[in-house]
C-alpha positions as CSV (number, residue, x, y, z in Angstrom):
1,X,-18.8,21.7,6.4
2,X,-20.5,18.7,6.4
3,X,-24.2,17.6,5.9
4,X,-26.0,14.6,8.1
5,X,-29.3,13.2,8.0
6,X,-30.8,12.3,11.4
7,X,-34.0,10.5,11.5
8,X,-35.5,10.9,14.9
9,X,-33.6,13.9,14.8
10,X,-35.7,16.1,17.3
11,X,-35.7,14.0,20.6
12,X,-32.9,11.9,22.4
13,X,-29.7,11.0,20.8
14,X,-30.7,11.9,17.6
15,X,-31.4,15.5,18.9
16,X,-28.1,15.2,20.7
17,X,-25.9,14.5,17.7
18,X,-27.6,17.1,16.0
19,X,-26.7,19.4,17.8
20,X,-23.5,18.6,18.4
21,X,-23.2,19.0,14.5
22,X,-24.6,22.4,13.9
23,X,-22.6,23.6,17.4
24,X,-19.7,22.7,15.2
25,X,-20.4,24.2,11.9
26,X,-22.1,21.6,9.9
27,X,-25.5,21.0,8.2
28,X,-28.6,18.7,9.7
29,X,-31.3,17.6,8.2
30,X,-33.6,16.4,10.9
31,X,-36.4,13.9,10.3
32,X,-39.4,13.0,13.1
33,X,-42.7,12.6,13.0
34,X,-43.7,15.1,15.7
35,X,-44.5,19.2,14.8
36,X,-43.7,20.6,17.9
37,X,-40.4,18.9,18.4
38,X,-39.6,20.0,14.9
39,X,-39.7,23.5,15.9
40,X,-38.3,23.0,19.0
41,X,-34.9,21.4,17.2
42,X,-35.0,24.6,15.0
43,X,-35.2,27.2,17.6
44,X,-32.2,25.4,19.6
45,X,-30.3,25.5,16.3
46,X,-31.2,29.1,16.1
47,X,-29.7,29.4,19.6
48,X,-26.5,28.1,18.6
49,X,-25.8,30.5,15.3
50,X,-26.4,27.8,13.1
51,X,-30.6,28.7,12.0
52,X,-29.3,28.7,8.8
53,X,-27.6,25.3,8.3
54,X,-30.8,23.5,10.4
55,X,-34.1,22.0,8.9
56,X,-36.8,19.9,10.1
57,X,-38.3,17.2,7.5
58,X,-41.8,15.9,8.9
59,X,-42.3,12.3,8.2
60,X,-44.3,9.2,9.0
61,X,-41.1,6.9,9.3
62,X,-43.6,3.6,9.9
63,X,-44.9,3.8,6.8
64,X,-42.9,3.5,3.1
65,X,-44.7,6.1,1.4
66,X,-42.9,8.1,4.4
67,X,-39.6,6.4,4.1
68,X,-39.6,7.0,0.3
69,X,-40.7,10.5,0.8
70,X,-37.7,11.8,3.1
71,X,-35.3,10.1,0.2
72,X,-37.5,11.9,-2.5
73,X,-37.1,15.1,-0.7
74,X,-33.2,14.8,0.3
75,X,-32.1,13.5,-3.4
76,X,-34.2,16.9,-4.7
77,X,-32.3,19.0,-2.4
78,X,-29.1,17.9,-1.1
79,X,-26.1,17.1,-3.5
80,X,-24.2,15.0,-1.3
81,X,-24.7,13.5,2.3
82,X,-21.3,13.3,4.7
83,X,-23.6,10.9,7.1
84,X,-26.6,9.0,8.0
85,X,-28.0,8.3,11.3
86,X,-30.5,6.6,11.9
87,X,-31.8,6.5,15.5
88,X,-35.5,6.7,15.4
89,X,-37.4,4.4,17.5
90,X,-40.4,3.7,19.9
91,X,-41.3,0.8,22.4
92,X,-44.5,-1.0,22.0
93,X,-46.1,-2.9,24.5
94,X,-48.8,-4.1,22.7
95,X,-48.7,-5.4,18.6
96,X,-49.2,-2.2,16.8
97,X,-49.8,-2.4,12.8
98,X,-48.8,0.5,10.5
99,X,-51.3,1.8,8.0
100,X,-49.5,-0.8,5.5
101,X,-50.4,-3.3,7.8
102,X,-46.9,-4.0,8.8
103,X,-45.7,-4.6,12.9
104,X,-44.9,-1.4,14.0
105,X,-41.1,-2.0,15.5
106,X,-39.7,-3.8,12.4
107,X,-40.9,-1.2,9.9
108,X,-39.6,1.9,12.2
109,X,-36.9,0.3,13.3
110,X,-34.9,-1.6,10.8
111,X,-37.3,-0.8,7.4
112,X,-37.1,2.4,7.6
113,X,-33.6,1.9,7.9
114,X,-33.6,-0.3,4.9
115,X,-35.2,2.1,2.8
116,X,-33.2,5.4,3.6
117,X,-30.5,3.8,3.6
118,X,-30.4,2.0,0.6
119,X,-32.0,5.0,-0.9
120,X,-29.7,7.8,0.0
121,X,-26.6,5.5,-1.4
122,X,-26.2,7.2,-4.4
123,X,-26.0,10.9,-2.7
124,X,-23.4,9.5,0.4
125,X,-21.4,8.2,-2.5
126,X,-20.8,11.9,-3.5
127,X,-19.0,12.4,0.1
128,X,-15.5,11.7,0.3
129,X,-15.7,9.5,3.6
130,X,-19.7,8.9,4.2
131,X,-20.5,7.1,7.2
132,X,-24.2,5.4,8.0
133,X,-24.4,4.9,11.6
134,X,-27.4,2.8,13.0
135,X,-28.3,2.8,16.5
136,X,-29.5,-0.4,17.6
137,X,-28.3,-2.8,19.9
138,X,-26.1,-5.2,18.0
139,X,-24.8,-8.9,18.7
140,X,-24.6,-10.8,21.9
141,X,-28.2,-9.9,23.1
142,X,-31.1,-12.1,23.3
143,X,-33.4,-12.2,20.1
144,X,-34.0,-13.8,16.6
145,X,-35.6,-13.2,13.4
146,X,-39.2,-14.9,12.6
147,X,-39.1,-15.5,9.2
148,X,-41.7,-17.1,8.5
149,X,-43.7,-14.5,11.4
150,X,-41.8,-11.0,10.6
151,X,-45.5,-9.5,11.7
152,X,-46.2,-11.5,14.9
153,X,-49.9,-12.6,13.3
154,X,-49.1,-16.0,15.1
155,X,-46.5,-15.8,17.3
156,X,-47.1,-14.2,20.9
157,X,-46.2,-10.7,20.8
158,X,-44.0,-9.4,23.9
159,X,-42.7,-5.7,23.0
160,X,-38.8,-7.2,23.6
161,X,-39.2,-9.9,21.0
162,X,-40.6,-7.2,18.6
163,X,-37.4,-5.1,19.6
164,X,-35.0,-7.5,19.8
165,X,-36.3,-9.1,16.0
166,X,-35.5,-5.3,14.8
167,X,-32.3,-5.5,16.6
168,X,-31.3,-9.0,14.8
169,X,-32.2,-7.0,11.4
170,X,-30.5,-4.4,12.0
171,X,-26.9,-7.0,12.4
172,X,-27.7,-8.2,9.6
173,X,-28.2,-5.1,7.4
174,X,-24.7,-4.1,8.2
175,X,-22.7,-6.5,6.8
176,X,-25.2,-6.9,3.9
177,X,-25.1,-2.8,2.8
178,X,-21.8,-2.7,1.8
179,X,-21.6,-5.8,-0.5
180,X,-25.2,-4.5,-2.0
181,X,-22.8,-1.4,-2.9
182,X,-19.5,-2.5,-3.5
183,X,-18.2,0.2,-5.2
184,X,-19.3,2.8,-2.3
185,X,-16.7,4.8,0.2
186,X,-20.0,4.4,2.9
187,X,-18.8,2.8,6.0
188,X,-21.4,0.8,7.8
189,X,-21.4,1.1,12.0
190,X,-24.3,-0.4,13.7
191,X,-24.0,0.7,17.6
192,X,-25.4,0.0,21.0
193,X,-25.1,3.3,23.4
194,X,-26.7,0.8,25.9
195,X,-28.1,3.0,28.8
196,X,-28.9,6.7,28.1
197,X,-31.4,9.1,29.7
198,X,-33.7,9.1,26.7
199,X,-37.7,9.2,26.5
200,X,-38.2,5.8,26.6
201,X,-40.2,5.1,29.5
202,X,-42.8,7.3,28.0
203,X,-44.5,4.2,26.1
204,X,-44.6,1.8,28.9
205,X,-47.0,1.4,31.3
206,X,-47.0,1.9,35.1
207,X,-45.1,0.1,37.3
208,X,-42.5,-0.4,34.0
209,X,-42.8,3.5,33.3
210,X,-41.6,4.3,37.1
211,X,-39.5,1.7,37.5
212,X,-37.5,2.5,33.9
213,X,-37.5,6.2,35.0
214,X,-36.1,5.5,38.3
215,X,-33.3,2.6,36.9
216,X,-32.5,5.8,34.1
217,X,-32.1,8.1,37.0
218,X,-29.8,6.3,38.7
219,X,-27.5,4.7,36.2
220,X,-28.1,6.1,33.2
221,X,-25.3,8.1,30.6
222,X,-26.9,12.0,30.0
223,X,-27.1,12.1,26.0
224,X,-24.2,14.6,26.0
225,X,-22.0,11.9,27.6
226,X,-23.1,9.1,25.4
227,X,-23.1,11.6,22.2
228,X,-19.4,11.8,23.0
229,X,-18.0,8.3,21.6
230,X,-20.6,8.1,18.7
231,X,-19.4,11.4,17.5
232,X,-15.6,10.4,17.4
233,X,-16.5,7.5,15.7
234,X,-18.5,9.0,12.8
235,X,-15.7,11.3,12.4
236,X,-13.0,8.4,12.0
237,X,-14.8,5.1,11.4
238,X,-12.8,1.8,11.0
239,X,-11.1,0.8,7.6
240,X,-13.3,-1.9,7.3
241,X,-16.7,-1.3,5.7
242,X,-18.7,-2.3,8.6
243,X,-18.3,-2.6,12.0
244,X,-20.1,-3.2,15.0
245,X,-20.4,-1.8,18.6
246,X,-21.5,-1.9,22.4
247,X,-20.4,1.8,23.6
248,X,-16.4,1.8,23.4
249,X,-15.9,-2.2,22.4
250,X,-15.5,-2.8,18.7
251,X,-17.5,-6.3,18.2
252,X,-16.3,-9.2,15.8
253,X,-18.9,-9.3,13.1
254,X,-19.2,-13.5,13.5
255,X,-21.6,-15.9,14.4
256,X,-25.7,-15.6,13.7
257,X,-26.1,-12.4,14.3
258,X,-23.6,-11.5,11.1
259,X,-23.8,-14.4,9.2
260,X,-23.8,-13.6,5.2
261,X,-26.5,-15.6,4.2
262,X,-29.0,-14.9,6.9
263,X,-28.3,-11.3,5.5
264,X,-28.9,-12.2,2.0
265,X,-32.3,-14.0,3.2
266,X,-33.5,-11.2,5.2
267,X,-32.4,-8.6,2.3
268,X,-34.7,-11.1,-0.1
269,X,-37.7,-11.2,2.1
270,X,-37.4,-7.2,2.5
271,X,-37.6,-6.6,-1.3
272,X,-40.3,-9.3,-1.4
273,X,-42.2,-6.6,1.2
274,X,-41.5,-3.7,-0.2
275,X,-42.7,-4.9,-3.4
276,X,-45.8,-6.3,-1.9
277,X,-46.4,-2.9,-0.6
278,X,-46.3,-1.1,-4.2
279,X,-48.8,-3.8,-5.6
């Protein structure tokens, strides 16, 4: 029996592979922000046999004191973790600050993955064959980094730059998580389901909402077909420490996106944050 952390664990894909988990015998930890979901997850893993082997964390995954919080609690109860995933995420239209003042998409949707991550090393390390996989959408896509602008206080904020910046981060964690923890069996897959009837139209505003819900309708994977692939590949990752995916297609991890010492400047500028934050 294995054990997997899911954040955004009660809606979408993250719900998906969690229950694909507990239908098989394993142990979920499922981490959202949202009560009634919570429960919801928990009474469909009681459904399935497996109320036993299910639990909801509540957290505020925007914020650090939330991020540090879920790897407080997990390290105080769990004695090893077989897998991360980290799938938690939410389109904004408009620039959106957290309660530390950070822009809302980078600190959901690569900090938080920084944080766990990083965090929760120590306890995968304990696993035989521990696997973080990060849903994002890596290489090839349209995007960059604004280093100097991580926040958008100057430049214009468009809710696909703010996405896309996370996106960028998120490459660039990947190929910088294993060589922060050399001596770790964790195997890094960062991984683009590309279109899958999620919620995420639910943020956008009309006409986008309709047309998105109409596009998702039409040509859209149902979670249970896209959870198919992901799941086979947590179970028997690459060799290589990282790796890097668009559905089925294994991507090279070469050019910008991966480069080694954009990753070692964006893991410095983190740290830089993070600390910021504690002062």
């Amino acid at each position: 029996m294995r054990t997997y952390l899911i954040t955004g664990g009660t809606d979408g894909m993250g719900r998906g592979l969690g229950l694909h988990f507990l239908g098989r015998g394993d142990r979920v930890v499922a981490v959202a922000s949202g009560e009634a979901k919570g429960r919801a997850f928990l009474e469909a893993a009681g459904r399935l046999g497996a109320a036993d082997r299910a639990r909801f964390l509540r957290a505020d995954l925007s914020t650090v004191a939330g991020m540090n919080a879920v790897v407080a609690d997990v390290a105080a109860t769990e004695t090893r973790l077989d897998g991360v995933v980290f799938a938690t995420q939410r389109f904004q239209e408009r620039r959106t600050l957290t309660a530390d003042g950070l822009e809302y998409t980078f600190a959901l949707s690569y900090l938080s993955r920084f944080v766990i991550g990083h965090g929760l090393a120590g306890l995968l390390s304990a696993s035989p064959a521990p696997v973080v996989f990060n849903l994002a959408a890596p290489g090839g896509f349209a995007g960059r980094i604004f280093w100097d602008d991580v926040r958008f206080e100057r430049e214009p904020y468009k809710g696909m730059k703010a996405a896309t910046q996370a996106s960028r981060a998120n490459d660039l964690l990947a190929v910088d998580f294993p060589r922060r923890h050399p001596d770790s069996p964790v195997k890094y897959v960062v991984y683009n389901p590309l279109f899958v009837k999620t919620a995420m139209a639910e943020p956008l505003k009309q006409p986008k909402k309709a047309v998105t819900s109409v596009l998702a309708a039409l040509f859209a994977q149902r979670v249970e077909q896209a959870i198919v692939p992901m799941a086979r590949l947590m179970d028997d990752p690459p060799a290589e420490r990282a790796s890097a995916w668009r559905r089925t297609t294994r991507l090279p991890l070469t050019g910008a996106d991966f480069d080694p010492e954009a990753a070692d400047r964006l893991h410095a500028l983190t740290e830089d944050l993070v600390a910021s934050l504690r002062a």
